[in-house]
Gaussian input, Z-matrix of N, CA and C with variables (Angstrom, degrees):
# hf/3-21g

backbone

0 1
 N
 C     1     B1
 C     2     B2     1     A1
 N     3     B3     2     A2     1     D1
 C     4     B4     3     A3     2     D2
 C     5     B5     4     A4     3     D3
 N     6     B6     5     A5     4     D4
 C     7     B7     6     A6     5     D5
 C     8     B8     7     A7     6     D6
 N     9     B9     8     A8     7     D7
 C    10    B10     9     A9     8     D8
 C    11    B11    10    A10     9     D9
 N    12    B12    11    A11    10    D10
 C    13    B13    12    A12    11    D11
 C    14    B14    13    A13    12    D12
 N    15    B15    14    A14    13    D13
 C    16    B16    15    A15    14    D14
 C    17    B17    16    A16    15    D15
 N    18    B18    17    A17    16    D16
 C    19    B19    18    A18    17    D17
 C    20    B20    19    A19    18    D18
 N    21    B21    20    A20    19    D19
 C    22    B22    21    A21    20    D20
 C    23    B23    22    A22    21    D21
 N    24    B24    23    A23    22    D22
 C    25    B25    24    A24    23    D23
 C    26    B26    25    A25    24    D24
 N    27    B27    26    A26    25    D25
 C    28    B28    27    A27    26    D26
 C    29    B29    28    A28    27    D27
 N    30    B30    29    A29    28    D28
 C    31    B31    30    A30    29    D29
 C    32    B32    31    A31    30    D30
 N    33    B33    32    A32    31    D31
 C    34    B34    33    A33    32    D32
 C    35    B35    34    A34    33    D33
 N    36    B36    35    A35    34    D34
 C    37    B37    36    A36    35    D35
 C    38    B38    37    A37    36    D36
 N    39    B39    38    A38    37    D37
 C    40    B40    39    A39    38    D38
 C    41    B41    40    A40    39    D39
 N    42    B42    41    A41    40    D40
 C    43    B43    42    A42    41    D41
 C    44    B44    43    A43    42    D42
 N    45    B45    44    A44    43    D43
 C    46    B46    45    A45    44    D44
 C    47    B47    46    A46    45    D45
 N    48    B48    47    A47    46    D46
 C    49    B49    48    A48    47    D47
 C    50    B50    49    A49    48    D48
 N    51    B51    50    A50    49    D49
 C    52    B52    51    A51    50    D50
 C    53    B53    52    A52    51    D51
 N    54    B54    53    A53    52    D52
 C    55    B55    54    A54    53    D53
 C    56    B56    55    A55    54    D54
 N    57    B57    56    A56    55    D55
 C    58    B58    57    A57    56    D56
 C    59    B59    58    A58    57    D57
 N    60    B60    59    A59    58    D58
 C    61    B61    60    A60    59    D59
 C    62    B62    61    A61    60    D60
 N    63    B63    62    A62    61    D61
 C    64    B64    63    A63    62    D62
 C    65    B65    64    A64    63    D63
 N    66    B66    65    A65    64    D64
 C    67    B67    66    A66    65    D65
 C    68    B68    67    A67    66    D66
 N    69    B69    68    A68    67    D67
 C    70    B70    69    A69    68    D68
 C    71    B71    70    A70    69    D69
 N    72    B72    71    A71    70    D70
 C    73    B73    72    A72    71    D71
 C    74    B74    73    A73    72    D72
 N    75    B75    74    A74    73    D73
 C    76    B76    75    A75    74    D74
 C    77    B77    76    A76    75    D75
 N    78    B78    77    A77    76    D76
 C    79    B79    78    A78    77    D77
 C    80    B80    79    A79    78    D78
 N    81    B81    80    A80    79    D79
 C    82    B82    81    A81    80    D80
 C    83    B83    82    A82    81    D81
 N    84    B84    83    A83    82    D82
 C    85    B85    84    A84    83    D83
 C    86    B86    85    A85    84    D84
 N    87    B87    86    A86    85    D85
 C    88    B88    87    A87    86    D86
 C    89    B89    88    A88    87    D87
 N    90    B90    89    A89    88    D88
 C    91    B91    90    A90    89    D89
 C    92    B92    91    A91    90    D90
 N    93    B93    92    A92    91    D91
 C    94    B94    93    A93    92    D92
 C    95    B95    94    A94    93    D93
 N    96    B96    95    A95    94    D94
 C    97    B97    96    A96    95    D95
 C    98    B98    97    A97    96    D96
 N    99    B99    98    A98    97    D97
 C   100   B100    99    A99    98    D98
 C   101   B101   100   A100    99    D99
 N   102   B102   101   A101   100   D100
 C   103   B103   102   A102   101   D101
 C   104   B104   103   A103   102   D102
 N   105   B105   104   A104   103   D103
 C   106   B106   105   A105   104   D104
 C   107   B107   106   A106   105   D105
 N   108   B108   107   A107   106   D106
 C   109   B109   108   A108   107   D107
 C   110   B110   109   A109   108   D108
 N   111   B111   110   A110   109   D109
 C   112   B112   111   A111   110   D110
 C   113   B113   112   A112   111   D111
 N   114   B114   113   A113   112   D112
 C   115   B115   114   A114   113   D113
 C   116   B116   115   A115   114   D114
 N   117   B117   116   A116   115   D115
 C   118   B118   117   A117   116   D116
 C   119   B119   118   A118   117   D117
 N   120   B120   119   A119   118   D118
 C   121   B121   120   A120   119   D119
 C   122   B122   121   A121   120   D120
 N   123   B123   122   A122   121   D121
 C   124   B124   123   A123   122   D122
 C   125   B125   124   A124   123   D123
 N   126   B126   125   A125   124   D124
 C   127   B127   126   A126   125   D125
 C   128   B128   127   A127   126   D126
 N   129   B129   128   A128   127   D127
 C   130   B130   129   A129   128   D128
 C   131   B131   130   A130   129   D129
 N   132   B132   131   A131   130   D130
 C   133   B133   132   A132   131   D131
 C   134   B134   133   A133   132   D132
 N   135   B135   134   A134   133   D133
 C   136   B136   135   A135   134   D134
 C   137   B137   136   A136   135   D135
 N   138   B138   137   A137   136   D136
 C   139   B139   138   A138   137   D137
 C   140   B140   139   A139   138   D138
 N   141   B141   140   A140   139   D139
 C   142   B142   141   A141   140   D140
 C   143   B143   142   A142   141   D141
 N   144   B144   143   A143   142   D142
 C   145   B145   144   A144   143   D143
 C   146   B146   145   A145   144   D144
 N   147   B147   146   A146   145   D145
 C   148   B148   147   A147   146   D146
 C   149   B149   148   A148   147   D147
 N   150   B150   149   A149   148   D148
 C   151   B151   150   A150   149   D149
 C   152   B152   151   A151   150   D150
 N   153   B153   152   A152   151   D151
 C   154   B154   153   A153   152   D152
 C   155   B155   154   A154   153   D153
 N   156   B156   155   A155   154   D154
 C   157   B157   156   A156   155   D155
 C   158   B158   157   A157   156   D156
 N   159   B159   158   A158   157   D157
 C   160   B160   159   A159   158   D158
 C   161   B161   160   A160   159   D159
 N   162   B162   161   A161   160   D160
 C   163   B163   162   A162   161   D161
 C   164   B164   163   A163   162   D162
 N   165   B165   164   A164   163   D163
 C   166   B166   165   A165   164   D164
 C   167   B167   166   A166   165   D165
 N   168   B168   167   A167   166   D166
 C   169   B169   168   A168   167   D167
 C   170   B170   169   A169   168   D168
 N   171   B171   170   A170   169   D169
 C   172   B172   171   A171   170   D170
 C   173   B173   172   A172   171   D171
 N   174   B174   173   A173   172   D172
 C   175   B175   174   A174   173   D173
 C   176   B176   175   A175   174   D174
 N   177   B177   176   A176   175   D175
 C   178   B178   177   A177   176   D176
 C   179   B179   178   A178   177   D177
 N   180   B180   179   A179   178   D178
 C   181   B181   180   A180   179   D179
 C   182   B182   181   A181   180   D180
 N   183   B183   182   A182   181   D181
 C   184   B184   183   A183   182   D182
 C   185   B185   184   A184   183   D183
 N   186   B186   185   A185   184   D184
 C   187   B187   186   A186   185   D185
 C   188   B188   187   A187   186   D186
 N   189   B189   188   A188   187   D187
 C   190   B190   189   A189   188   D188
 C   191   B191   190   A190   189   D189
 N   192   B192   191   A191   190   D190
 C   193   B193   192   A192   191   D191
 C   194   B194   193   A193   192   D192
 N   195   B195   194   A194   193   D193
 C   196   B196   195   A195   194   D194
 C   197   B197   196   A196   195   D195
 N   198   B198   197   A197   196   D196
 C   199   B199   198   A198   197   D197
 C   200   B200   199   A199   198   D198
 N   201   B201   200   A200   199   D199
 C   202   B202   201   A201   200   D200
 C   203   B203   202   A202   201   D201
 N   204   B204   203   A203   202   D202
 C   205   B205   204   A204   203   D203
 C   206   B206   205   A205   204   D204
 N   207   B207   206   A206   205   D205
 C   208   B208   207   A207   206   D206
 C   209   B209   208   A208   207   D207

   B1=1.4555
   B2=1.5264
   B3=0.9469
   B4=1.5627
   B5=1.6613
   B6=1.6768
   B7=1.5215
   B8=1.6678
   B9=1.4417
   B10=2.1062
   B11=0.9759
   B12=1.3570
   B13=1.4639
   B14=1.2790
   B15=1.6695
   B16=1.3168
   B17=1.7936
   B18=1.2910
   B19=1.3795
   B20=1.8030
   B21=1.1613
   B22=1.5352
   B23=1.1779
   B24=1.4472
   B25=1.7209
   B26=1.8102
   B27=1.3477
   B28=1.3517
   B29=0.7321
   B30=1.7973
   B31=1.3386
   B32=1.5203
   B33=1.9091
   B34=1.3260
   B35=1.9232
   B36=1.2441
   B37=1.2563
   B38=1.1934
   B39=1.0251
   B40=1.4784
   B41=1.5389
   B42=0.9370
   B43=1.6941
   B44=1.4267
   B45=1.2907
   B46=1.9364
   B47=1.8815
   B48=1.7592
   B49=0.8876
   B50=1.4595
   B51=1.2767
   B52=1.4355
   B53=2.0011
   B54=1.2093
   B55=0.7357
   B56=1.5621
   B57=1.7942
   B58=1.6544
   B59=0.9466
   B60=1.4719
   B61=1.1871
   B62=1.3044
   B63=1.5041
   B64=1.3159
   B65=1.3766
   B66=1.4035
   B67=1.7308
   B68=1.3466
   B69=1.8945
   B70=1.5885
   B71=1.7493
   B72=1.4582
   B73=1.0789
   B74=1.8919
   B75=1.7104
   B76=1.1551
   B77=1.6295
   B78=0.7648
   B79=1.6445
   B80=1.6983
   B81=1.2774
   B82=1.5334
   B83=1.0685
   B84=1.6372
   B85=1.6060
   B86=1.7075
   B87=1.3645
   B88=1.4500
   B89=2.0551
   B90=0.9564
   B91=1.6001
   B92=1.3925
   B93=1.5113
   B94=1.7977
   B95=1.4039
   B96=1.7348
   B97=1.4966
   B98=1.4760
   B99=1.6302
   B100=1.7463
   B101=1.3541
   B102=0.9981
   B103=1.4429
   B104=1.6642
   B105=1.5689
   B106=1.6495
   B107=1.2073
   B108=1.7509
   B109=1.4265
   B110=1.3529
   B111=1.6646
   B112=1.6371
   B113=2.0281
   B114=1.0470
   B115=1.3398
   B116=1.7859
   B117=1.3878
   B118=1.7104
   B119=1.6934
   B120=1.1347
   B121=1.9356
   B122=1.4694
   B123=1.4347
   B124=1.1459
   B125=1.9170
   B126=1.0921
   B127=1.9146
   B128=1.6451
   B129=1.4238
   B130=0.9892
   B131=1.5437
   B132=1.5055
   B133=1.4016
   B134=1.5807
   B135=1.0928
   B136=1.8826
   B137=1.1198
   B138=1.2751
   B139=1.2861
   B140=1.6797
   B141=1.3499
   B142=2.1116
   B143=1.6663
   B144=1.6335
   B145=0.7009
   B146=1.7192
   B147=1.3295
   B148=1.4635
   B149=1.6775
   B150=0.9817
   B151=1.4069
   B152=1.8063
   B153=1.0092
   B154=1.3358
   B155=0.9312
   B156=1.1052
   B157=1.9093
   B158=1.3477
   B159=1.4696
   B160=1.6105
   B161=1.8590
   B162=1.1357
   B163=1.4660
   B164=1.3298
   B165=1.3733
   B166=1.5870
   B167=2.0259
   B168=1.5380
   B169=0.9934
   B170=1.5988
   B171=1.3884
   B172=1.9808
   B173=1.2694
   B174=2.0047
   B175=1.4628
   B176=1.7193
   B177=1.1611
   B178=1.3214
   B179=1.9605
   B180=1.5796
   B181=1.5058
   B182=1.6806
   B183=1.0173
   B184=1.5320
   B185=1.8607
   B186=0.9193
   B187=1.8036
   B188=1.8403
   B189=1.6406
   B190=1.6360
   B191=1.9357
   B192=1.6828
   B193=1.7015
   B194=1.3459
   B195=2.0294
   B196=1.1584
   B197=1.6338
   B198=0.9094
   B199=1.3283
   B200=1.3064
   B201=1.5323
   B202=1.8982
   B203=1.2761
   B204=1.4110
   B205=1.4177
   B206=1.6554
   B207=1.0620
   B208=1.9785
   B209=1.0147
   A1=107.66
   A2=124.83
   A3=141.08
   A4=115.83
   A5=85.61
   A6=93.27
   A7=132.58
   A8=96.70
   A9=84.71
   A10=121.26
   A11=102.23
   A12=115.15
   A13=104.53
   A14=135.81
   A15=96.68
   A16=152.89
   A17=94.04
   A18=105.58
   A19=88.38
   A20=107.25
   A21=96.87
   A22=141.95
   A23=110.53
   A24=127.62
   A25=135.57
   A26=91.90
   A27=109.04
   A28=116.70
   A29=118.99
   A30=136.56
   A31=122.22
   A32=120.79
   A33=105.89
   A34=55.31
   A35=137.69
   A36=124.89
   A37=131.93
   A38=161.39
   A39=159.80
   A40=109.15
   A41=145.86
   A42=145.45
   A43=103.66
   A44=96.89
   A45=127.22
   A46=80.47
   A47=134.45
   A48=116.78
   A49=118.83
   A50=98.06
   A51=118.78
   A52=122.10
   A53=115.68
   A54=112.25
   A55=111.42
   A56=122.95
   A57=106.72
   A58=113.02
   A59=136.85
   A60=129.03
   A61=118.09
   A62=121.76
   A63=124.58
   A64=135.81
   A65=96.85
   A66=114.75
   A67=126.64
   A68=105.56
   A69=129.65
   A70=84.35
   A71=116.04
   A72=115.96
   A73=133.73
   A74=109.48
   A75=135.96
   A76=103.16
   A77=120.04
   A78=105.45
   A79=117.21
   A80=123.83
   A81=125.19
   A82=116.54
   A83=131.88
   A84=117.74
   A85=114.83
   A86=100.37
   A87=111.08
   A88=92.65
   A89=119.73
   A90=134.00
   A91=108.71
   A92=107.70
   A93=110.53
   A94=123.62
   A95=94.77
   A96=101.25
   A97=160.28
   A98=82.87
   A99=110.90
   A100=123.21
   A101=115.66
   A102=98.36
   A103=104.05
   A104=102.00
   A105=106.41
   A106=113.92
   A107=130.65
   A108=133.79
   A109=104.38
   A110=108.05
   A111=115.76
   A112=94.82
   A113=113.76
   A114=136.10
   A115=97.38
   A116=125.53
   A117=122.46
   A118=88.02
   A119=112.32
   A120=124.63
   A121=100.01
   A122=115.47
   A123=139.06
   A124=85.43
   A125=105.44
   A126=113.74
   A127=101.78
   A128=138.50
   A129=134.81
   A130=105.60
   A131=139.53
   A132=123.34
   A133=112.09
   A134=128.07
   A135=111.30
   A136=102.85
   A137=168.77
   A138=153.07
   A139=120.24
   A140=88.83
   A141=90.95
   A142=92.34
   A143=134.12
   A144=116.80
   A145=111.21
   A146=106.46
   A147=94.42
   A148=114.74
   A149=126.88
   A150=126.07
   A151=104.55
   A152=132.14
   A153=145.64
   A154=110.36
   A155=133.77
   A156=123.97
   A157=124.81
   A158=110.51
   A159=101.93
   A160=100.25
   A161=133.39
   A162=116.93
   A163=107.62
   A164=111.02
   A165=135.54
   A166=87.58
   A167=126.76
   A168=133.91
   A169=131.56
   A170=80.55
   A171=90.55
   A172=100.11
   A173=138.47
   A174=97.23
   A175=82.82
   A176=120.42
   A177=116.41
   A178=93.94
   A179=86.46
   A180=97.00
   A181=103.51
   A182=119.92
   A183=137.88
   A184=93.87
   A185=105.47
   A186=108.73
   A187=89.07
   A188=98.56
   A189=104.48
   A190=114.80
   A191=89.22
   A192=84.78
   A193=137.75
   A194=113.56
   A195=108.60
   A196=105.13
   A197=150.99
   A198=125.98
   A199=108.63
   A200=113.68
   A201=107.84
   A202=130.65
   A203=108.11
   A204=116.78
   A205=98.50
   A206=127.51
   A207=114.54
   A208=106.36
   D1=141.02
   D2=-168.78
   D3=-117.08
   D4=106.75
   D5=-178.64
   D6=-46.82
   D7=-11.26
   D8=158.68
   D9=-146.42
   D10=47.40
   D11=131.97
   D12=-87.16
   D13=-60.95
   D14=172.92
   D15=-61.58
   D16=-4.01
   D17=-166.46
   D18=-86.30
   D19=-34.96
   D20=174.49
   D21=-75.58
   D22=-30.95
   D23=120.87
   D24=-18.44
   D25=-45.96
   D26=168.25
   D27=-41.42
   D28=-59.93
   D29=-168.00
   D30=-79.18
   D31=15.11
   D32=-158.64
   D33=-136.65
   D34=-79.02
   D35=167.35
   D36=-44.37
   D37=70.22
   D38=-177.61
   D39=-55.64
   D40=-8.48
   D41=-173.96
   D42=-127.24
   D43=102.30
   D44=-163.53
   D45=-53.38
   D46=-38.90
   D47=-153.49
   D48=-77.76
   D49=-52.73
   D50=159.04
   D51=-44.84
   D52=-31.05
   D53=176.74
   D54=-77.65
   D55=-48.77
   D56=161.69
   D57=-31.14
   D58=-68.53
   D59=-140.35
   D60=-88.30
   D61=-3.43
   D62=146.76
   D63=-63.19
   D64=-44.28
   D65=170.39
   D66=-67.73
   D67=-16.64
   D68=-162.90
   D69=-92.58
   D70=-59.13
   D71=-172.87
   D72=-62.44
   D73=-26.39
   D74=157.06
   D75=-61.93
   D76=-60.87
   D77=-170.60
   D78=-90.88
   D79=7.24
   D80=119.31
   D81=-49.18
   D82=-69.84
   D83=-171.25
   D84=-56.00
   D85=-22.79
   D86=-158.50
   D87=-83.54
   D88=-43.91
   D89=166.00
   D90=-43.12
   D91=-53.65
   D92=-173.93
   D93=-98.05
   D94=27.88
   D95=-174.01
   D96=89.49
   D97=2.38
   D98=145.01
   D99=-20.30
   D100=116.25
   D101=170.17
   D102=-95.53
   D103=142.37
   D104=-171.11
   D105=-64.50
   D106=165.81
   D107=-155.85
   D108=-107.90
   D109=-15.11
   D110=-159.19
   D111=-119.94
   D112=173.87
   D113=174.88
   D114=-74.38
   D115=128.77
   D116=-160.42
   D117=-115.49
   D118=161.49
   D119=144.86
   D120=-119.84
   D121=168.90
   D122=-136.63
   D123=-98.58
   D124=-30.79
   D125=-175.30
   D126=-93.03
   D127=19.17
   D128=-179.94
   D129=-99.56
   D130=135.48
   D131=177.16
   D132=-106.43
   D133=179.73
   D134=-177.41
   D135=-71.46
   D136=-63.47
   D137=-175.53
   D138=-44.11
   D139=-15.47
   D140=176.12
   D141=-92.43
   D142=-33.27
   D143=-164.06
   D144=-90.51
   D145=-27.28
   D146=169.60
   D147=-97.33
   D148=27.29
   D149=153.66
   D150=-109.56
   D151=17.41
   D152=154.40
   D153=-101.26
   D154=-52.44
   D155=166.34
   D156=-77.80
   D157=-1.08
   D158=151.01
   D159=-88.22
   D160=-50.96
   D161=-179.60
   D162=-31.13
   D163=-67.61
   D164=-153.56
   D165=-49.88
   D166=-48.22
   D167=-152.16
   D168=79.42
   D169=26.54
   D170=171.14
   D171=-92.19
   D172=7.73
   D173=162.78
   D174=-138.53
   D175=154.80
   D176=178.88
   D177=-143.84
   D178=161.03
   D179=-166.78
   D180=-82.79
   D181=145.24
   D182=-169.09
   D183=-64.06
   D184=158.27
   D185=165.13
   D186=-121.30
   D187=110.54
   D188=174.11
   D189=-59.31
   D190=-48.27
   D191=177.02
   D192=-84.26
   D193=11.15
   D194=142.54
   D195=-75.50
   D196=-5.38
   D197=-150.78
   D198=-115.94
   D199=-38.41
   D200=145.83
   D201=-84.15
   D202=47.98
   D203=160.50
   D204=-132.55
   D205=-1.01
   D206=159.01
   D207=-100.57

């Protein structure tokens, strides 16, 4: 994992906690066969690739309290 990608991540997530558990949770799907959202190289591991597709903005965090209000 490559320190800026996360630090650049940082900056689209701001909550170091929330942000594991996005990246924890992306590279489960990415483990069980996800297919990735972004263009990959062969030296990239799932945590480079899903902290690149949160930069990139192919995964963004849900807002829970729009979603129990429809």
């Amino acid at each position: 994992m490559k320190t800026d990608l996360i630090d650049r991540a940082a900056e689209i997530v701001t909550d170091p906690l929330v942000l594991v558990n996005l990246v924890s949770q992306r590279v489960r799907q990415l483990n069980s066969g996800r297919s990735p959202l972004i263009p990959t190289r062969p030296s990239m591991g799932a945590a480079d690739i899903a902290l690149t597709e949160i930069i990139e903005g192919k995964i963004k965090l849900a807002d829970k309290k729009a979603e129990t209000e429809e």
